[in-house]
N, C-alpha and C positions, 0 to 999 in steps of 0.2 A: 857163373860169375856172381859174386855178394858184391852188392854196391850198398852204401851205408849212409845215410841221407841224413847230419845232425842239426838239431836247435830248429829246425823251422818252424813256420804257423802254419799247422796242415788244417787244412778246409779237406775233408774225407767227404763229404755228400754222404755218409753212411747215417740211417734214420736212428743208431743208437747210439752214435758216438755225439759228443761237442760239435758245437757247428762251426767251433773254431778249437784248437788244442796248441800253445803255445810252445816254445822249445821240447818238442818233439822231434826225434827221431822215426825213423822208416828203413827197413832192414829188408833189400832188394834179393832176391835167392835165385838165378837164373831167371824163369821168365815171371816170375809169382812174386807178391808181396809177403814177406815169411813174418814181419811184427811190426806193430806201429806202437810203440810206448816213449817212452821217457828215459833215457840215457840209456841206450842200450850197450853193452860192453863185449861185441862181438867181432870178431876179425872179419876182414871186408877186403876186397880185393882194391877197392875204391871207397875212397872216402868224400864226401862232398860236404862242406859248408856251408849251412845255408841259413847263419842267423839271420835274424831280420827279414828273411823272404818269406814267400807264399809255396807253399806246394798243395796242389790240387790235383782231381781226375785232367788227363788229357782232355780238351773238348769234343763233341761230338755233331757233324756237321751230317744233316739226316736229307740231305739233297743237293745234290749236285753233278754236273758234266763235267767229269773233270780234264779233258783234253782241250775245253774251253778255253783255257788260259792264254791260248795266241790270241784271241778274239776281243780281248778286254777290252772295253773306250770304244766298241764300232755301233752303238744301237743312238748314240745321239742325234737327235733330231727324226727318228725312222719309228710309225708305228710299229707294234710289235710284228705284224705278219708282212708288215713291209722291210724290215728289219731281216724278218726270217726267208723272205722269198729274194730280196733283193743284193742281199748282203753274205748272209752265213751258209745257204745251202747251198749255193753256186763257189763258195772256198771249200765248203764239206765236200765237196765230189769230186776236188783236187785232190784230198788230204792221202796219203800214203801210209802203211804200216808203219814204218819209220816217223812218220810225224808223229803219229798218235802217240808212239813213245815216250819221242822229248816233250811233247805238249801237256803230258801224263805227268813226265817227272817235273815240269816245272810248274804243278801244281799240289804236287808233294813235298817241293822245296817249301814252297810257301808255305802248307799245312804246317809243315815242321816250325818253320823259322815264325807262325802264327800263334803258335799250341793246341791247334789241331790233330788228334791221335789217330781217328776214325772215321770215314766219311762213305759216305752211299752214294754211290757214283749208277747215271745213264746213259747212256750213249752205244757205241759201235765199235766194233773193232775191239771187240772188249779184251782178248788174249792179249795184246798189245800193252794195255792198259797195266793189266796184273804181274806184266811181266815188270814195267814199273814201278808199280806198287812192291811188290817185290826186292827190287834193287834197293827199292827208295827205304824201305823198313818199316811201311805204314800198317795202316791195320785198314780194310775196307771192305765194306760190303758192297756189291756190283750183279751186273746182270747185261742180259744183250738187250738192247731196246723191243720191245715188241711192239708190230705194229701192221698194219692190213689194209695200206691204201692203194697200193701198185701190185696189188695179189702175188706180194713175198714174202707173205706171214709166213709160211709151214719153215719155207727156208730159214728163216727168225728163229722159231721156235727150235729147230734141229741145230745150228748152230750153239744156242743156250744149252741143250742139251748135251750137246759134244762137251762144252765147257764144264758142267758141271759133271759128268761121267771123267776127267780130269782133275781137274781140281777139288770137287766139293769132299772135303773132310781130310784133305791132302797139304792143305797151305793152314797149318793154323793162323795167319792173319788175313786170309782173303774167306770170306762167306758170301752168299748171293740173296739173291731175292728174284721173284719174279717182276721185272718190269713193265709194266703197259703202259705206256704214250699218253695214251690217253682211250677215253670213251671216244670222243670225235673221231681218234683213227683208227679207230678199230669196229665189229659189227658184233651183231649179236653170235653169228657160229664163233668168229675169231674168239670173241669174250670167252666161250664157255670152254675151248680149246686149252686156254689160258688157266684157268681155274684147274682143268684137272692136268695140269703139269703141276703148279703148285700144289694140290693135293697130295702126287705122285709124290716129290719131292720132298715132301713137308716144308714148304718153305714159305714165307707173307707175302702180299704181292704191295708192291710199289707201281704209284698213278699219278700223272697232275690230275688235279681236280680241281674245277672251278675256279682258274687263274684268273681269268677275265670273262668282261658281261657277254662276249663274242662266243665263247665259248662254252658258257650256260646256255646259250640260247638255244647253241647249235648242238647241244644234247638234249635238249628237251624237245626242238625238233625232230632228231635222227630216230628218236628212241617214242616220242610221241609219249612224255609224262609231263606231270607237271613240274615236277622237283626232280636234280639231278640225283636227289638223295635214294631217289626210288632205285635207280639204279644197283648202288651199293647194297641194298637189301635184298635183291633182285639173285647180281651174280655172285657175291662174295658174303652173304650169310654163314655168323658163326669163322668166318678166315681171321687172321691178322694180317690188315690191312695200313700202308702208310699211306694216307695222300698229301702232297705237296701241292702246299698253296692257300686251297682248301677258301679264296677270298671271299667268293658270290655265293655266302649262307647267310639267310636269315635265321632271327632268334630259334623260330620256330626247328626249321632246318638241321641247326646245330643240335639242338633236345633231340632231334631222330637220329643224328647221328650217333647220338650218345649212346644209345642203346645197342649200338653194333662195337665189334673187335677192332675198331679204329684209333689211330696215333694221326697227327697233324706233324706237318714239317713245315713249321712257318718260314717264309723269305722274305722279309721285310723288306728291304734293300732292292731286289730284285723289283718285286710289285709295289715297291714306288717310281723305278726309275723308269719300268715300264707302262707305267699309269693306269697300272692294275686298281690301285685302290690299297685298305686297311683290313688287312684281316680281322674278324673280332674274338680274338684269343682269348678275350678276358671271359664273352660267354661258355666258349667254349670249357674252359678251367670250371666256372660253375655249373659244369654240367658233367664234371668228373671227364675230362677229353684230356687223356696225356698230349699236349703239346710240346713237341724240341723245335730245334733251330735249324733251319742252313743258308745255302748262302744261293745256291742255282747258280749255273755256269757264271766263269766269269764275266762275258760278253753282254750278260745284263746285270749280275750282282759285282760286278767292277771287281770284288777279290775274295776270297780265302778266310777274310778277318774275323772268325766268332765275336770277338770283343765289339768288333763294330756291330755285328750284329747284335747283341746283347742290349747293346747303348737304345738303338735303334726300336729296339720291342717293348722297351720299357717306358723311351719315352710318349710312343705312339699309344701305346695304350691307357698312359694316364690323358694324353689330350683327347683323344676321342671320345673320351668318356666324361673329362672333365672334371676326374676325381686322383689327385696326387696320390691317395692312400691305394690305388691298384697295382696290383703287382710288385711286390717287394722286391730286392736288389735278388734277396737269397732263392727266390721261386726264378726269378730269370735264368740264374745260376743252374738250378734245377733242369730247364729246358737245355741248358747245355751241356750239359753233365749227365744224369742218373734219365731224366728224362729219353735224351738220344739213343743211350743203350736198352730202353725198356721198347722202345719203337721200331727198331732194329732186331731185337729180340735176342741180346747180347748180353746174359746174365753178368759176364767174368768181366766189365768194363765199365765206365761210366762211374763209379766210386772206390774212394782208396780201402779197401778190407783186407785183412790179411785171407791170404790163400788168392784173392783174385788176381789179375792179369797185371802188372807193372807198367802199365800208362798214365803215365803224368807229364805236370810238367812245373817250373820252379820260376816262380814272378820275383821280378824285381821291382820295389817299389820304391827306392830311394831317390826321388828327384822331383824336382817341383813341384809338378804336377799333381804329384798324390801327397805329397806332405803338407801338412800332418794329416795322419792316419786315423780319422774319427772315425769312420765305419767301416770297417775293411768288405764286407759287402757291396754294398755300395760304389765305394775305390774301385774293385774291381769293374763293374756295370759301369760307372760312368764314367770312370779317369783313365784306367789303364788297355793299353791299346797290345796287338798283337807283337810289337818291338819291347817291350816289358817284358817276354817270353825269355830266358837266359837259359835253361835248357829243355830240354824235350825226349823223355823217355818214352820208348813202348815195347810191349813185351818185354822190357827188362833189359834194353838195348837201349845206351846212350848215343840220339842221333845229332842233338845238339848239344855242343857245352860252350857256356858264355860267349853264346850269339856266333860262335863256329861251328860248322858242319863238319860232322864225322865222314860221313858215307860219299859226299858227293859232290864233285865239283861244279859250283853252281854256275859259276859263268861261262862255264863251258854250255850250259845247256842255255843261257841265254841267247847263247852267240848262234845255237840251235836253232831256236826258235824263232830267231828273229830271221834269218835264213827263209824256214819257210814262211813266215808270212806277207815275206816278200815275194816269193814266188808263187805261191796261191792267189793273193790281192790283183794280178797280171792277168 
């Protein structure tokens, strides 16, 4: 299918094009971007209009649970391990195949209806999950949790296995990663077990890292260093590695990190609601640290919304620091964009280029709130929010057009959802 995209203001994130290119066209060719110029004059099976709007990369959400989404609004008032002992793992050991499904799609509703193209999803039950993703038309990297506190690593591990002997290089929108839990739940054999799967694989491994001071401690305990840092140098020397979170670094810290094959998945939203603390991304940026954005299940990051996340990163880092000139609108942009797919290790996504992958998505920005249109940078980071999204392409498949769903009946899956977390909460 050509789909043929005229007059917009395309924001490509590409390092050689304009950072903005006015009444331009984008000429869709089945799943690939085939031209992005200036009036192009080519038959199209679809034509879209889109003066006056934004068309950008799809955004790129480099951490998350995404079955989370029944769980939303349940962490208030609960520390986080009372939260996680008291609240979520006593409904997680209710949750059925069939949940994880609708709980899946109705957080690929959201992506979509967000402009979310991409997301790195952790959790269980992962077949479930992709089988969603799938329906749902997204693009996402995934993996089975791994983790070694009830001595049912190997089953973990063989499970991921099974999955990727399936899937991997079968779904062009589902890729993996190696997951680990964490340092805390895992030991030193598990660790190194973990590593040469990835190896095996050729695949990065995904971690929290350093969420909270509880859990710095208790790796510097378990492990007996003084920096958790030592760790990562330790088992994943020379890997591409994502950690989320990544809060409890100091300066120093971060300059070590720097030196290794590491990306950050910052969640701001998350680790404040859960009174984690500030990440400091700004050291990190000055220390060459590609950091992206996500958002952590919904049950502690409330939602899906990159835009909120954006607002979020931007402003926290100018107050921490106490310097307005940190971190520009378009470096934010950056983290949610070109940044995600480089973390990910997702060449074909992440910026509009011709030959790469057709995920975007088309802002609308006519209404109070962003008018007038002084810095469209900017606009975007601090004004406009995930309901500005008017459609949402990926892979060259239109899932939303003006604020309607193509693929999936949303309420139906509300009515899902809301089902089981009635009967789980019981």
């Amino acid at each position: 299918m050509r789909i043929l995209i005229k007059n917009a203001n395309v924001i490509s994130m590409e390092e050689k094009r304009p950072k903005l290119e006015e009444n331009t066209d984008i000429l869709i060719e089945d799943t690939r971007i085939k031209k992005i110029e200036k009036e192009i004059n080519e038959n199209a099976d679809k034509v879209i209009q889109a003066s006056g709007k934004i068309v950008m990369p799809g955004l790129i959400n480099t951490h998350a649970h995404v079955p989370m989404s029944i769980f939303r609004e349940t962490v208030d008032g609960y520390i986080t391990q009372d939260w996680l002992e008291k609240k979520i793992w006593p409904m997680e050991d209710k949750l059925t195949k069939e949940d994880i499904y609708y709980a899946s799609l109705l957080s690929f509703v959201e992506m979509i209806k967000t402009g979310t193209t991409t997301i790195n999803d952790m959790y269980f039950l992962t077949e479930e999950i992709i089988n969603a993703a799938i329906e749902a038309g997204v693009r996402m990297q995934t993996t089975r949790t791994l983790m070694d506190m009830t001595g049912d690593g190997d089953t973990r591990i063989q499970e991921l296995k099974e999955l990727l002997n399936i899937y991997q290089e079968k779904q062009d929108n589902i890729t993996f990663n190696i997951g680990i839990h964490g340092f805390y739940t895992t030991n030193d054999a598990y660790l190194k077990k973990c590593v040469h799967l990835a190896k095996e694989y050729h695949l990065p491994i995904h971690i929290h890292f350093c969420e909270n001071d509880q859990e710095a401690e208790d790796i510097k305990n378990q492990y007996q260093v003084q920096s958790p840092v030592e760790l990562i140098k330790r088992y994943f020397k020379g890997m591409h590695v994502i950690l989320a979170h990544a809060v409890k670094l100091t300066k120093q810290e971060i300059e070590e990190l720097s030196k290794e094959n590491i990306s950050i998945a910052h969640c701001p939203v998350s680790n404040l609601k859960l009174g984690c603390g500030i990440s400091d991304i700004t050291s990190m940026k000055e220390n060459g640290i590609t950091v992206s954005l996500g958002t952590d299940g919904q049950g502690s990051g409330s939602n899906l919304d990159l835009f909120e996340t954006m607002k979020f990163t931007a402003l926290l880092q100018k107050g921490i620091t106490k310097d307005p000139t940190k971190l520009p609108a378009y470096e934010v942009l950056k983290m949610a964009t070109i940044n995600g797919a480089k973390a990910l290790g997702l060449d074909e996504v992440g910026s509009l280029e011709e030959g790469k992958k057709a995920d975007m998505i088309i802002l609308n920005v006519e209404e109070a709130v962003s008018q007038p249109v002084n810095n469209i940078f900017s606009e975007i980071v601090y004004n406009i929010k995930g309901t500005n999204v008017e459609t949402t392409i990926i892979n060259g498949k239109i899932l939303m057009e003006n604020r309607k769903m193509k693929k999936i009946d949303e309420k139906s899956i509300y009515e899902e959802c809301k089902r089981i977390i009635c009967r789980i909460q019981n």
